[in-house]
N, C-alpha and C positions, 0 to 999 in steps of 0.2 A: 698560298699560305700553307704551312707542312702542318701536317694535326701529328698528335702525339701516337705511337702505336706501341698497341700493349705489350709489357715484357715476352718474352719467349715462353714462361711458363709461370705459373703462376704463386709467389711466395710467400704468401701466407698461409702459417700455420693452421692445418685441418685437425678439426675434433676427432675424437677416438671411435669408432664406430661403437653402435645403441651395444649393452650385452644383453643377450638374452639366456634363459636358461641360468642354471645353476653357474656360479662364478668357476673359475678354472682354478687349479689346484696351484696355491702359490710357492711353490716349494724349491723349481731347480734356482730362484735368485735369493736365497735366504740359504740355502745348501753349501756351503764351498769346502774344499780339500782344506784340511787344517793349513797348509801350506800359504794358502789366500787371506787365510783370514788376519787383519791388519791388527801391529802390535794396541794394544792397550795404553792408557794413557801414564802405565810406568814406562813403556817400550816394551816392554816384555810379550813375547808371544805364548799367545795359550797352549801349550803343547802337555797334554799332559801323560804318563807311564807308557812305555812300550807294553805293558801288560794290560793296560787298562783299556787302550786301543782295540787292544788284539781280542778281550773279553766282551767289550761292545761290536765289533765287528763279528762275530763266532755267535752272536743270537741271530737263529733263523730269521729270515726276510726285514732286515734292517741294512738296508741300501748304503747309508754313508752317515754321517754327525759333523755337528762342529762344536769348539767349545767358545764362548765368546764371554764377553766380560759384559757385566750386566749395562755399562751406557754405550754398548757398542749396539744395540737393537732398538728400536720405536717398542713401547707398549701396546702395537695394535693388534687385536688377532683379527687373519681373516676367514671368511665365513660363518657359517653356525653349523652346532652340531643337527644332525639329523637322527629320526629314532632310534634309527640302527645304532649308532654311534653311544646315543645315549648309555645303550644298554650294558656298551661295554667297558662303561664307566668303573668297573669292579676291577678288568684285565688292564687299564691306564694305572691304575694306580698301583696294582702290585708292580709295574714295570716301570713306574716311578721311585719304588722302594727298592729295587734290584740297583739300577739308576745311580742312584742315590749311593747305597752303601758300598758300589763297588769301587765307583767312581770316585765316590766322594765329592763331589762336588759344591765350590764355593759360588762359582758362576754358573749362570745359564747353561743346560744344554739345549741342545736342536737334534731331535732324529728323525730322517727319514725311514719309514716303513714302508715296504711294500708287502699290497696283499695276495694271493691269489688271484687274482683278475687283473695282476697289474696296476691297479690304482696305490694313491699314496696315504697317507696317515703322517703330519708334520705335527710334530710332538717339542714342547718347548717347557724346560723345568724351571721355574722362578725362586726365587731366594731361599724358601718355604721346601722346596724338593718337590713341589706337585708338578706334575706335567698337566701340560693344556691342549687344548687341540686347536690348531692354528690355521690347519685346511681339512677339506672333509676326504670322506674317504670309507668305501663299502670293505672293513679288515674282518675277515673271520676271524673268530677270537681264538680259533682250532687251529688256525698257522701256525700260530708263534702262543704256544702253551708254555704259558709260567715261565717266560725264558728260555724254553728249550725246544726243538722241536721231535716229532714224533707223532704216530696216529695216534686218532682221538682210539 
């Protein structure tokens, strides 16, 4: 009588392993080249000023941006701030007001920062022009002074 023998390997779906420690910085799949980022639901791609570009790219330790249209993101942030972070609740907002009036912005941004150690800083502005912080991240608030860089 032939018994049944198990598949070759086995197909069902495995759970995500436990995490431990501080969650990972959610940053390079929310990031893309404005190039990625998919039309809007007039079809229009968010593309906005060669200058405006080049004014957001040209601030010390900001890695990349994208501009997206506000139903094109979930409302979730991840992580929470930590005290460091908190503190530098004064340097998020002036860099929300720079942001804001250079930009102009009617949608969402996204910026990636990097600090001095390498770590990230995901920064996300809501309808309002605040930015928020959506991963964590240890930023000297002395890198990127008031938009510009230079020693403290």
């Amino acid at each position: 009588m032939p018994h049944d023998s198990p598949p070759p390997y086995d197909q069902r779906p495995t759970a995500p392993p436990p995490q431990t420690g501080d969650p990972p910085l959610r940053t390079t799949d929310r990031l893309r080249p404005l190039s990625s980022v998919p039309p809007d639901q007039s079809g229009a791609l968010p593309t906005p000023r060669d200058r405006r570009n080049d004014w957001l790219r040209s601030l010390p330790g900001v890695r990349g941006f994208a501009i997206v249209s506000p139903a094109g993101r979930p409302e979730t942030a991840a992580g929470a701030l930590d005290a460091m972070e908190l503190q530098r609740q004064t340097y998020l907002a002036m860099l929300a007001r720079r942001v804001g009036e250079e930009l102009g912005l009617a949608q969402l941004a996204e910026l990636e920062v990097e600090g001095p150690d390498g770590r990230l800083l995901l920064l996300r502005q809501d309808d309002g022009g605040t930015l928020h912080v959506l991963g964590s991240a240890n930023l000297d608030p002395h890198a990127i002074r008031h938009g510009h860089g230079g020693e403290r």
